[in-house]
C-alpha positions as CSV (number, residue, x, y, z in Angstrom):
1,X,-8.9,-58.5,30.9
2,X,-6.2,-55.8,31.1
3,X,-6.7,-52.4,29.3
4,X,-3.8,-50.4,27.8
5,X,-3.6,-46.9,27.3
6,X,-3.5,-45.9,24.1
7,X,0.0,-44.8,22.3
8,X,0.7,-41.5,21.6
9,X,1.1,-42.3,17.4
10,X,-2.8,-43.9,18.0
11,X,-3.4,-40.4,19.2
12,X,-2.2,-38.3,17.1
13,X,-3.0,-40.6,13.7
14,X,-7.0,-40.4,14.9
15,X,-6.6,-36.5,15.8
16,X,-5.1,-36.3,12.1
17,X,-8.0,-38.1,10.6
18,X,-10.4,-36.0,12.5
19,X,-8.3,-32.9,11.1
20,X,-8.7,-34.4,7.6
21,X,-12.2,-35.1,7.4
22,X,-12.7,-31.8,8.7
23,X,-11.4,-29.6,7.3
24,X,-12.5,-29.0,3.4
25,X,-10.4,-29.2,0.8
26,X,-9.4,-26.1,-1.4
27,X,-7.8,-27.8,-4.4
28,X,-7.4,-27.8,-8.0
29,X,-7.5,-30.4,-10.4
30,X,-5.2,-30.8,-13.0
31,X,-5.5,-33.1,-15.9
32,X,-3.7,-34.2,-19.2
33,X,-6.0,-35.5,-22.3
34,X,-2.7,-36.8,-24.5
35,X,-3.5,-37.7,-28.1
36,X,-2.7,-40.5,-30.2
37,X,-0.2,-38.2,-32.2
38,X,1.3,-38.0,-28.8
39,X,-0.1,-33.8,-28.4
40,X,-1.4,-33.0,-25.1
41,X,-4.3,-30.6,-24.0
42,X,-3.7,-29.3,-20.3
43,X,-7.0,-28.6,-18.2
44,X,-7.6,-27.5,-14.8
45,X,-10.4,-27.2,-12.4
46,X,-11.0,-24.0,-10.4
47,X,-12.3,-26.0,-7.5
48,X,-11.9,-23.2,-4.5
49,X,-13.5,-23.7,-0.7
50,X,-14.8,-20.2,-1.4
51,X,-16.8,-17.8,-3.8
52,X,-14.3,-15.2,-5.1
53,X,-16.8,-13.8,-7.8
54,X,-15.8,-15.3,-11.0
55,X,-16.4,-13.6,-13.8
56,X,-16.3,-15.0,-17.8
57,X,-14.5,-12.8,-20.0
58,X,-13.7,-13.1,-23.4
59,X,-11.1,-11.6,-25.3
60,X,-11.4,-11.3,-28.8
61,X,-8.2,-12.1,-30.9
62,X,-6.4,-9.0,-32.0
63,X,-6.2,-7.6,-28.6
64,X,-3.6,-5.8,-27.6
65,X,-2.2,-6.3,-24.3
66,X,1.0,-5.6,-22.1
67,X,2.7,-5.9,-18.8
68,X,4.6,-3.5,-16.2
69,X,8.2,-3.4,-16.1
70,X,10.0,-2.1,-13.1
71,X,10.5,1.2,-12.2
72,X,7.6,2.0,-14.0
73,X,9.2,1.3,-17.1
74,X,7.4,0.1,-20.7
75,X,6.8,-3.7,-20.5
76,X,6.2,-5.9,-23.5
77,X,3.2,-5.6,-25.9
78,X,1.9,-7.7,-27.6
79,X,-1.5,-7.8,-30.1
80,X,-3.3,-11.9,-29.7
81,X,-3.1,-13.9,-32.1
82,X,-6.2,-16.0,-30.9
83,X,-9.4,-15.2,-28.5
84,X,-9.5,-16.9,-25.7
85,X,-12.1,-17.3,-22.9
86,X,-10.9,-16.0,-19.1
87,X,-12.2,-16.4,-15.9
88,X,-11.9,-13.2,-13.8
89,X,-11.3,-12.2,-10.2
90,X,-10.5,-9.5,-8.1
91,X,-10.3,-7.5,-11.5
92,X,-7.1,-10.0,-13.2
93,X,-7.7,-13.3,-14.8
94,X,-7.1,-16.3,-12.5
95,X,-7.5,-18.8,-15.5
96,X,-8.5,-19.2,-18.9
97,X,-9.2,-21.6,-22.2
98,X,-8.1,-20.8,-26.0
């Protein structure tokens, strides 16, 4: 019996695969819960390949908060109208739940 060489796709599909299962994955997941009065709630995992230190803040409603503007100009202010629970990295929020 005659062996063949194997094609170059075989090749590069199996060194793809190897790739794959290799590497590990650094994802999110998203998800929508939608309700029978046809509102949705919007959640997301923070599902990172590493540890970047999370913290859990909470901010309290009536906080006031506001942004930069360029050229160091005033941004917009703002006081919350709800609390909300954030979770914090690298000192600024990277996600968060009302």
């Amino acid at each position: 019996m005659k062996r063949t060489a194997p094609s170059v796709a075989m090749v590069l599909m199996v060194l793809a695969l190897v790739a794959v299962l290799v590497h590990p994955a650094a994802a999110c997941t998203e998800f929508i819960l939608k309700a029978q009065d046809g509102s949705c709630v919007i959640g997301r995992s923070l599902e990172f390949g590493w540890n970047p230190g999370y913290q859990a803040v909470v901010h309290p409603r009536g906080e006031p908060g506001r942004t930069d503007a360029p050229g160091g100009k005033p941004g917009l202010t703002w006081t919350s109208k709800y609390g909300f629970l954030a979770f914090e990295s690298f000192g600024s929020g990277l996600d968060g739940l009302n």
